[in-house]
N, C-alpha and C positions, 0 to 999 in steps of 0.2 A: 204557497207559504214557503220563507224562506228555510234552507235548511241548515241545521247548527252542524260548523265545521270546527276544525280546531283550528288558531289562531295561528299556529306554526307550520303543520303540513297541510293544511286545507282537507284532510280527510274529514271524510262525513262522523260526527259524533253519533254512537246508535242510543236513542231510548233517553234516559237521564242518566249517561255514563259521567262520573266525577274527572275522568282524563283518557286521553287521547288513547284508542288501542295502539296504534302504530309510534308514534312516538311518547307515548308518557306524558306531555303538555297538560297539566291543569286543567280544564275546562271552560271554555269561552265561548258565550252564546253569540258567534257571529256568522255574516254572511258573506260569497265573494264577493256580494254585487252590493250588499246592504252595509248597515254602519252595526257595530257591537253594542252590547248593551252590558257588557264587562270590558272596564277598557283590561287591555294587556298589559302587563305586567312584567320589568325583567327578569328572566327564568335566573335558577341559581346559575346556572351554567355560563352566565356571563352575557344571554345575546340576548337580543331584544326581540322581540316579538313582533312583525310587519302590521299596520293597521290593514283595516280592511279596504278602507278604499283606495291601498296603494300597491302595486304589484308585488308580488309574492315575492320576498326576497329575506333570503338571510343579513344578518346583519352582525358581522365580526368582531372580535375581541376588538380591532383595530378598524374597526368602521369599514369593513369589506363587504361591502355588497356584492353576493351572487346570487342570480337569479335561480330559483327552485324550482326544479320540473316536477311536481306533484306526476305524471303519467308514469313516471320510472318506480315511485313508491306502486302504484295502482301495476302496471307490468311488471315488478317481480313477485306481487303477493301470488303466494301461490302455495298449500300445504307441503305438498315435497320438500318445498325447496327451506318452510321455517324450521327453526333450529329456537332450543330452550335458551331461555334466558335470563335475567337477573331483578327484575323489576317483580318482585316480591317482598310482602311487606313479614313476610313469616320468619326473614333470617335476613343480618344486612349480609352484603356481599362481602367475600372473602378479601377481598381486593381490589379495586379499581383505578385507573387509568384515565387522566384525560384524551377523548380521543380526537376526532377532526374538527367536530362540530359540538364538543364541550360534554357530552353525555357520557357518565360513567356507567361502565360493566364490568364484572368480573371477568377473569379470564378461564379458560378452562381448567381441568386439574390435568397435572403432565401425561402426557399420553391417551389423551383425546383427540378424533383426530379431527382435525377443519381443516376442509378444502375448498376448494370455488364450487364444486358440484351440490354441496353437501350445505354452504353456510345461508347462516338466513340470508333475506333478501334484502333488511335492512339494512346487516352490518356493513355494506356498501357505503354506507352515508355516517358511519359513529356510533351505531344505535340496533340496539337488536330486542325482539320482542320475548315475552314472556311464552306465548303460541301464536299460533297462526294466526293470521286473518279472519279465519271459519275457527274459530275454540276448538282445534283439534293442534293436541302437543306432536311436537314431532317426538320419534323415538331415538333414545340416545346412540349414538353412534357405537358400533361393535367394536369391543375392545380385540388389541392385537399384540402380541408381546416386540411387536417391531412398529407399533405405532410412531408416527413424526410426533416429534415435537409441539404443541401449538401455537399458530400465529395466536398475538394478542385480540380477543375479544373484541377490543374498543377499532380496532384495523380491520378495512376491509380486506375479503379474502385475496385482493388482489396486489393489496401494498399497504403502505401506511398512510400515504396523505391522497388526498381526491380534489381531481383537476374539476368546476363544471365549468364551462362555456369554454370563454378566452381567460378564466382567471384564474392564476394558482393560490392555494392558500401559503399564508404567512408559513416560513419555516419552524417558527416556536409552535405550531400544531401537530397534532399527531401523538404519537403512543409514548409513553416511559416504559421503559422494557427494564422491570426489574424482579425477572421472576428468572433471574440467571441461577441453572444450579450450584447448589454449595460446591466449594475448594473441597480437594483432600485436604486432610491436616497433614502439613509438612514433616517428614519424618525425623525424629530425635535428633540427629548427627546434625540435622542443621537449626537447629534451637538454639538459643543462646542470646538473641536480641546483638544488639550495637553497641558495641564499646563504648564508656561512658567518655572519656579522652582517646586524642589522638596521639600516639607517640609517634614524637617530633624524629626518633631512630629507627623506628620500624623497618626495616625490610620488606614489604611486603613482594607477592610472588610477577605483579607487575613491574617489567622494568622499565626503565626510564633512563637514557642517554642524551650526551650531545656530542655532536660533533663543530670545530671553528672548519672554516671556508680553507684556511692557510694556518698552519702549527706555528710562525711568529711573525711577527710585526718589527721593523727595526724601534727603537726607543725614541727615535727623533721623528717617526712620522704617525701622522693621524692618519686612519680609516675611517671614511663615511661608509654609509651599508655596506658594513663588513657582515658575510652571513655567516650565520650560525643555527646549525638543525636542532631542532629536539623531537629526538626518536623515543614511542611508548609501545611497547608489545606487551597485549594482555597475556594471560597467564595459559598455559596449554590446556587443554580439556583431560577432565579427573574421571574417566570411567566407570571409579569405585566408588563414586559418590553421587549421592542424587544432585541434578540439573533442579534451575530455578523452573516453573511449569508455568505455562505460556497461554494467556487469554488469546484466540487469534476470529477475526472477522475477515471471512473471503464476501466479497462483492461482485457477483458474475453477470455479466452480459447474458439476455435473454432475448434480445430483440430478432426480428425477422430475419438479417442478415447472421443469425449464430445458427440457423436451421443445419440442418444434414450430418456432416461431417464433423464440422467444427464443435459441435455442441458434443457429438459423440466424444470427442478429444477431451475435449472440457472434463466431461464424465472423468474419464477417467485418470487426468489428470491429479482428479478433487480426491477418488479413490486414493490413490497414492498418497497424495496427501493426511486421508483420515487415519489411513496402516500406518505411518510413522509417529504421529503422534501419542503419546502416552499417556496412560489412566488418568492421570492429574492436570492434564491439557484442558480447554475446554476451548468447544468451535461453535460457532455461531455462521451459519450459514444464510444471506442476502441475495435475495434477485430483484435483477429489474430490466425494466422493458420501458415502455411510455408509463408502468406503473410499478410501483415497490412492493414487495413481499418481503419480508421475515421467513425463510422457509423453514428455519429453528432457532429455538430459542438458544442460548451460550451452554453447550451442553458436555458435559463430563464425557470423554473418549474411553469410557469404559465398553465392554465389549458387548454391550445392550446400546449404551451411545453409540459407536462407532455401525452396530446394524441400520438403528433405524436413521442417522443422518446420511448414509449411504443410501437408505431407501428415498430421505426423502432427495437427496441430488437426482436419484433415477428419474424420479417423477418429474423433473423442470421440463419443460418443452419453449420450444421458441417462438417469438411472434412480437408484432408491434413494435412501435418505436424507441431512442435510447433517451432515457432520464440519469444521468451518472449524477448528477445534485442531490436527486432524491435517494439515489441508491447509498451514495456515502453518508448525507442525512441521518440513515437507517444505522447504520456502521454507526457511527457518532452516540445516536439514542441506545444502540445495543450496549456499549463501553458506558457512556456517562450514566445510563440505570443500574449497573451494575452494585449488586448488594454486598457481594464478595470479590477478591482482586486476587489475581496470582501476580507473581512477580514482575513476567513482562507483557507485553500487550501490543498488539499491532494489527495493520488491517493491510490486504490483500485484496485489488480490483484489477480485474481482468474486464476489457472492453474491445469489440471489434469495428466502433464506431464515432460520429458525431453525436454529441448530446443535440437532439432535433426537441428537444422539450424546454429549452431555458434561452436561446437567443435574445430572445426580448423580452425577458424577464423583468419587470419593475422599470421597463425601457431601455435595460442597461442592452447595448449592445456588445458584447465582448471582443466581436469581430474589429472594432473600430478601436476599442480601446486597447488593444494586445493584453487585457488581464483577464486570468484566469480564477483572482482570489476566490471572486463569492462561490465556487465549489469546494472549494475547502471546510469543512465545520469549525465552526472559531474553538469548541474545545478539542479540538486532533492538532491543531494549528501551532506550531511555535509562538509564544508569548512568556507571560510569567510564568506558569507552569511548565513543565514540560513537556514536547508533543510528544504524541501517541503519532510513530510513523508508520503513513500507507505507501506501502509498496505496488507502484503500477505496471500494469501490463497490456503494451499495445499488442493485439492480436490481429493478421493479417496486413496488409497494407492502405487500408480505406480507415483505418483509426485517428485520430484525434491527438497529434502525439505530441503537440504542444498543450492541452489540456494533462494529460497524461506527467507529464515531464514536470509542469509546473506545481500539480497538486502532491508530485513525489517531495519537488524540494522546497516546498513551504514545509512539510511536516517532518524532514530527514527522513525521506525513503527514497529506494530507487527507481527509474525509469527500464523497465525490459523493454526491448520489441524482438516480435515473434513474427518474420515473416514466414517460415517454413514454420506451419502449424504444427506437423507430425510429431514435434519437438516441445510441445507445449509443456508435458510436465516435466523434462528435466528443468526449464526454466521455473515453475514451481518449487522443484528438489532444492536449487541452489539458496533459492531463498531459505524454503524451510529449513535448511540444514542450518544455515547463519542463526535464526530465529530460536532453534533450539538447542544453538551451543553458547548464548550469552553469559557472559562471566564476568562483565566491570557495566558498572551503571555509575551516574552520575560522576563521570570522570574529569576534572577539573585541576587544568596544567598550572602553578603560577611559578612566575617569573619575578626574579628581581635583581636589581644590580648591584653587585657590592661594593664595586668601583666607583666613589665619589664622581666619577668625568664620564663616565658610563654611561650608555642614552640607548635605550633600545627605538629605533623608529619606525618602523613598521613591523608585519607579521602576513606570511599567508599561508594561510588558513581554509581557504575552500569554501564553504558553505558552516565549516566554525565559527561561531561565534570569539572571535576578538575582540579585546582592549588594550590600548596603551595609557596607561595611567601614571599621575602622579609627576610628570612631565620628561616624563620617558625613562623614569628609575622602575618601575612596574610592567608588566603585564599580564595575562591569565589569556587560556582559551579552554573554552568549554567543549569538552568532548564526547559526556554522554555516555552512549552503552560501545563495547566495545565486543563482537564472536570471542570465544576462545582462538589464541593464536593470533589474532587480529592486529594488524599493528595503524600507528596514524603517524607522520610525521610532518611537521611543521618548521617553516624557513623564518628566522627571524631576523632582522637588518639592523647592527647596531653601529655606534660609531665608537671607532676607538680612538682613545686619546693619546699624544705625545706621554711622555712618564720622564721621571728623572732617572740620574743615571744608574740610581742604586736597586732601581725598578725590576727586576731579573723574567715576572710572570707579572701578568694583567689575570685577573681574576673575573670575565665577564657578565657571567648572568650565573644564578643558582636559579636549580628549578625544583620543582616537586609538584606531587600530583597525588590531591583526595578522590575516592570513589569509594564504592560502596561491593563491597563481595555480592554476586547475585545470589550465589547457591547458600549463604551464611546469613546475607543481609548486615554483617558489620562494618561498619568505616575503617576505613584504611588510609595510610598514608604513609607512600615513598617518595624519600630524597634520589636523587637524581646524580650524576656526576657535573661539576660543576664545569662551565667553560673556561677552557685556561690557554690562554695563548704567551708564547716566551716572546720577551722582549729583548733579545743581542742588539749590543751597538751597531752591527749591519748584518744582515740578510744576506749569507753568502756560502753556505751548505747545500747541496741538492736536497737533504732532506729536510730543512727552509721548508726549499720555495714549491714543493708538492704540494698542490692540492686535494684537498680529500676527494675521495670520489665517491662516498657518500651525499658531500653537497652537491656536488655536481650532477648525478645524477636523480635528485631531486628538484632541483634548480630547473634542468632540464625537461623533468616532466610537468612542471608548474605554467613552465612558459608554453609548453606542448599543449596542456590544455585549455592557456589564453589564446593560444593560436587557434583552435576547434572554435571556440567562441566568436574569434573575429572573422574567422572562414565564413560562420554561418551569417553572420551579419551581411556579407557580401555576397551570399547567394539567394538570400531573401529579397534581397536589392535587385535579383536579377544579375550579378555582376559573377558569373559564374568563372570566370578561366581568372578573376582576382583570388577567389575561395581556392582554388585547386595551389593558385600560387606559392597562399600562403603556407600552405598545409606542407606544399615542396623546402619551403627553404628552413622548415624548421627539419625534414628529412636533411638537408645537406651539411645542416650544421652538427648531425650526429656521425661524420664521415671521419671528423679526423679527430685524434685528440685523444683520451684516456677513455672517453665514452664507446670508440671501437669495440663490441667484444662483450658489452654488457648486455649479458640477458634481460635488468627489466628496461633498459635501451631498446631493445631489438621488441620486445615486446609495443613498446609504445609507438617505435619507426611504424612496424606493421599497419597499428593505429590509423596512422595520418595517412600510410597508402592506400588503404582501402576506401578513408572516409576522402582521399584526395580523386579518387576514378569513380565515388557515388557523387561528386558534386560539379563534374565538368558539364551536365546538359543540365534543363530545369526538368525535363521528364525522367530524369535517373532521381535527380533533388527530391522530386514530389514522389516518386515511389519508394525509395527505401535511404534515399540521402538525408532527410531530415531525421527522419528518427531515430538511423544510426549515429546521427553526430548528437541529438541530445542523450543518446545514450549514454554516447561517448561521455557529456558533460558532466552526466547525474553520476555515473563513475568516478571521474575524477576527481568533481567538486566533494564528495564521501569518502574517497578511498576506498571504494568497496563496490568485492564485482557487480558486475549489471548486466544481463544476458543479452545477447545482437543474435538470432538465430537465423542467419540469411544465408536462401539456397543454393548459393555458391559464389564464390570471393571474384573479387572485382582487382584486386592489385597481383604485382608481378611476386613477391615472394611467397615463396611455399616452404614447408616442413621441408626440417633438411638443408632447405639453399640459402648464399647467402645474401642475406639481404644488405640497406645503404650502410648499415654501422658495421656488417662484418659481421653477425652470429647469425645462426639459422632463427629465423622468423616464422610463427606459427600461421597456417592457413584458418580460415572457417572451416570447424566441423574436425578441427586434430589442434586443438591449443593444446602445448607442453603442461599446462597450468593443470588438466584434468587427465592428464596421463594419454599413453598410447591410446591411438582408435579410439579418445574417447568424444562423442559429437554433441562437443560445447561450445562454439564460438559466443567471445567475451570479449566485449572491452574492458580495462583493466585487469585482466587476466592474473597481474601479481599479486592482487587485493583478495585474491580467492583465499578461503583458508581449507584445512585440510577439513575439518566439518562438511564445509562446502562441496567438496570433491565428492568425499565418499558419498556424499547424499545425492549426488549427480551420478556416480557412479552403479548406485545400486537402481537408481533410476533405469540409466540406460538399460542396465542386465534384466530387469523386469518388461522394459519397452520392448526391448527385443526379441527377447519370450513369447511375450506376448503376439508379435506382430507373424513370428514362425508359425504358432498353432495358428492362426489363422490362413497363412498359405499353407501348411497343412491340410486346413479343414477346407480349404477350396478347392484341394489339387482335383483334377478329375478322375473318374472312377473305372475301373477295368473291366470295361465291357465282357459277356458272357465268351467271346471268339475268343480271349483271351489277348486284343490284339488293343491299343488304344485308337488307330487309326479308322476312321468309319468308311471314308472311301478317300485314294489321292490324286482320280482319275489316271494314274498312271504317273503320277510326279512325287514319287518318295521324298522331294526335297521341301516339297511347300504340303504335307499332310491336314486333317482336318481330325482337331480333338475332340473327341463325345463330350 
């Protein structure tokens, strides 16, 4: 006689049960081998139900067929290992989530703890049971005033979406994570809401400059891209006032290669990271491996938060393969379910590898196509809204760092690499420090001409967003958020017109620039100084024909980092002693001329020698040449530092000596930028702000600390003879320590 299974998992129905014990399924009198005598029915959840006479198989929002291993349900039932759960008809659930496979759970209440050890055996698959297998409830987990966080219910204990066979599921599956806890309420001093108007005279505490190319033009001749800078420095940091408070998602590498060492770094790293953050902060801590975990939910860094997500970073161990899609995925769901918002938000992935789990994703090969997009989440992503930037971190040398590099600058973050691991958290420090001294959001430059004959035609911009409109009487570039101190500056190429005689000044471009106060949240807007260049019947003052060396030494770094760009073009090609070439003659053209002498000159010289002695072989390129020059890019293209931590410098100038322009040029491991002795090597080093430093700074003085009591706690111990030498057969010079 056949026996009645359930229509979905094929588990045996016992007695005249109205649904499924293991998955909940309605009840259907069918068999594996026979025909139903209920046909099936679409569940609410969206999927269809397999007939009986055709192999067991799920069947997806999107028509995804995976095959169901029914022996994985039968292999984890097991009383230990069930855990309670929400399929109760006594109370509806508090909450619920779509999870893998369409089945709603509530999630736990905060401070419950789920682990792999501990969680049903279901919730592997979306779906967790009310009891066991055998009608025996598991018992609630022991409470602990340092309990984690918990993963969501609807997630298994191991991540959030589930690979089976060769198939992944669609990315729209998986959990809604909106059980982030509440904000503080902002304190009074920054209440007040947004100015209902903008005053068109405002002063505000951002300033705004320009400098012309050349102080005049004679009256009788025209300039084609004639340059003109527009310098913005946000506003210093107000100590006395509360900071805007900061939603942050770190994404860490767990895979088999973070084991021993590197993971212990990591630890403490994340440490560092949770002690600087403040009550009003909240962190959301992500792993992943070939599988994703949630290891907490977006949790308030109060000094109960700050215990238990320190405990639960303790607990991560290493192992399995690298999924960075799903891991940012997770990021993505943690910010986009968010119920509450602090003012800024960003995400932080740290990876010591290849994503070995997405190459043939939907067929797509990435290797063939050189794109990185589909790891990007389309809501972190620049579009209409504004993105949410993740900040990457290549760790080691065997990382991924064109994955890395391209998912920093689709969303405006930067690219780190960390080849000297030891250093792993001051490269964290730098960031956090930026992260939590924001002071200008939504920062937005425009430009216009007042000069009838006036034509602005180009702009660069970096990785900003530019326009020239209006046919070249306009333009605007969007700049976003800016650190305290922070400064951005922008080359623009206008043409100047002949004038008549009575013409004295040409009035070129006025500028101005709306944003938004972080720590206030009111609109703001300052005017700018206008470009004014004098128009004499001839040009014939030495103080004429001076050039600013503001533009110049913008100018020069613009082209310094077209030059990193086309170096790398040529060493990908294999064309390695073209790369190094170029890299040279933008050194040679910083020799002569007013750029002699300029510190952020000598800073950038440095630049191209180090990245010009990583790109002479392909074996120097593949091990620390590529990822130092997309460093180099993700720096420049931002204007804002990007950590290069590499174990020792590959070009001729050092601290002190001089280098091709003539000022002392800083080494790796002593940049001017972070003070004496301080061991930050940085590209873009003048992008650093003083936030930045100090947060590096108390880094290091903690690293070092730290690293003391532990040779300390190694040294060897003073034998009873009172002597340390155990025997030196008679060679005092080569002894043996106990």
């Amino acid at each position: 006689m056949d026996t009645r299974r359930c229509a979905f998992c094929f588990h045996p129905l016992l007695g005249a049960a109205a649904a499924c014990r293991v998955c909940a399924t309605a009840a259907t009198t069918t068999s594996p081998f026979g025909s139903s005598s209920a046909k099936p029915s679409p569940s609410a959840s969206g999927f269809t139900r397999a007939q009986p006479s055709e192999p067991a198989q799920l069947s997806g929002l999107f028509g995804l067929q995976v095959p169901f291993d029914t022996s994985l349900l039968r292999q984890a039932a097991s009383p230990a290992t069930a855990s309670p759960s929400a399929f109760s008809n006594s109370a509806p659930p508090a909450r619920a989530s779509p999870p893998v496979f369409g089945f709603s759970t509530p999630e736990p209440a905060f401070g419950q703890v789920t682990s792999p050890a501990t969680a049903s055996p279901s919730s592997a698959f979306g779906f967790s049971t009310p009891q066991s297998l055998f009608g025996q409830t598991a018992p609630p987990a022991p409470a602990s005033p340092f309990a984690l966080p918990p993963v969501s219910a609807n997630s298994s204990s191991y991540g959030v979406g589930l690979s089976l066979g060769s198939v992944t599921e669609s990315r729209v599956f998986g959990d809604v994570f909106d059980d982030d806890e509440p904000v503080e309420d902002p304190p009074a001093a920054t209440l007040g809401g947004v100015q209902e108007a903008l005053s068109s005279t405002s002063n505000g505490p951002l300033v705004l400059k320009t400098h012309c190319e050349l102080p005049a033009v004679a009256r009788g001749c025209a300039r084609g891209s004639f340059a003109v800078l527009v310098h913005a420095k946000a506003p210093a940091a107000d100590h006395t006032a509360p900071r805007p408070s900061l939603d942050l998602v770190t994404v860490l590498d767990v895979s088999g290669s973070m084991g021993g060492g590197k993971l212990a770094l990591l630890k403490e790293a994340m440490g560092f990271v949770i002690d600087k953050l403040g009550p009003a902060d909240r962190l959301s801590v992500v792993s992943f491996s070939d599988r994703v975990r949630r290891v907490t939910r977006l949790t308030r860094m109060s000094d109960a938060g700050k215990a238990s997500t320190k405990l639960a970073v303790e607990s991560l161990s290493a192992g399995g393969g690298t999924d960075i899609l799903k891991g940012l995925d997770t990021a993505a769901k943690v910010l986009d379910g968010r119920r509450y918002k602090n003012t800024v938000a960003s995400v932080i992935i740290l990876s010591d590898g290849q994503d070995t789990c997405n190459r043939w994703q939907s067929g797509y090969d990435y290797g063939a196509n050189n794109s990185y997009d589909y790891l990007v989440p389309r809501s972190l992503a620049a579009g209409t809204n504004r993105s949410t930037p993740i900040h990457t971190f290549g760790f080691g040398t065997d990382h991924d760092s064109k994955a890395m590099h391209a998912v920093a600058e689709a969303t405006g973050g930067t690219y780190s690499f960390i080849e000297n691991q030891a250093v792993v958290q001051d490269a964290f420090a730098q960031c956090i420090g930026g992260l939590l001294s924001v002071a200008v959001q939504e920062a937005w430059i425009a430009v216009t001409c007042p000069h009838p004959d006036v034509r602005v035609r180009s702009i660069k911009s970096g990785r900003y967003e530019s326009r020239v409109v209006a046919y070249g009487r306009a333009a605007s570039v969007d700049v976003g958020e800016l650190y305290a101190d922070e400064e951005r500056r922008f080359l623009l190429f206008v043409d100047v017109p002949r004038v008549a005689e009575n013409e004295d000044v040409t009035r070129l471009i006025k500028v101005s620039c709306t944003y938004k106060d972080s720590a206030t949240g009111k609109s703001m807007q300052v005017d700018g100084e206008d470009a004014i260049v004098r128009r004499p019947a001839e040009v014939t003052s030495e103080e004429d024909q001076k050039p600013s060396m503001e533009v110049q030494v913008e100018r020069f770094r613009v082209e310094a980092a077209e030059d990193i760009a086309a170096a790398r073009v040529a060493a990908e090609r294999g064309d390695h002693a073209e790369a190094a070439r170029i890299l040279d003659r933008r050194q040679e053209a910083a020799r002569t001329g007013d750029l002699l002498g300029d510190a952020r000159c000598a800073s950038v010289v440095y630049e191209l020698a180090e990245l010009s002695a990583r790109v002479s072989t392909r074996r120097e390129y593949d091990q620390t040449g590529r990822s130092s020059m997309l460093s180099g890019m993700s720096s420049h293209a931002q204007q804002r530092a990007a950590s290069v931590n590499l174990y020792s410098a590959m070009a001729s100038p050092t601290f002190g000596a001089p280098s091709a322009c003539g000022a002392a040029c800083p080494t790796f491991g002593a940049t001017p930028a972070f003070g004496a002795g301080c061991a930050m090597p940085t590209f873009g080093a003048v992008f650093a702000t003083p936030a930045m430093m100090d947060m590096v700074g108390s880094s290091r003085k903690i690293r070092e600390e730290r690293e003391d009591q532990q040779q300390y706690s190694s040294a060897p111990t003073m034998p009873s003879n009172g002597s340390i030498f155990a025997a030196n057969n008679g060679n005092s010079s080569n002894p043996t320590i106990v």
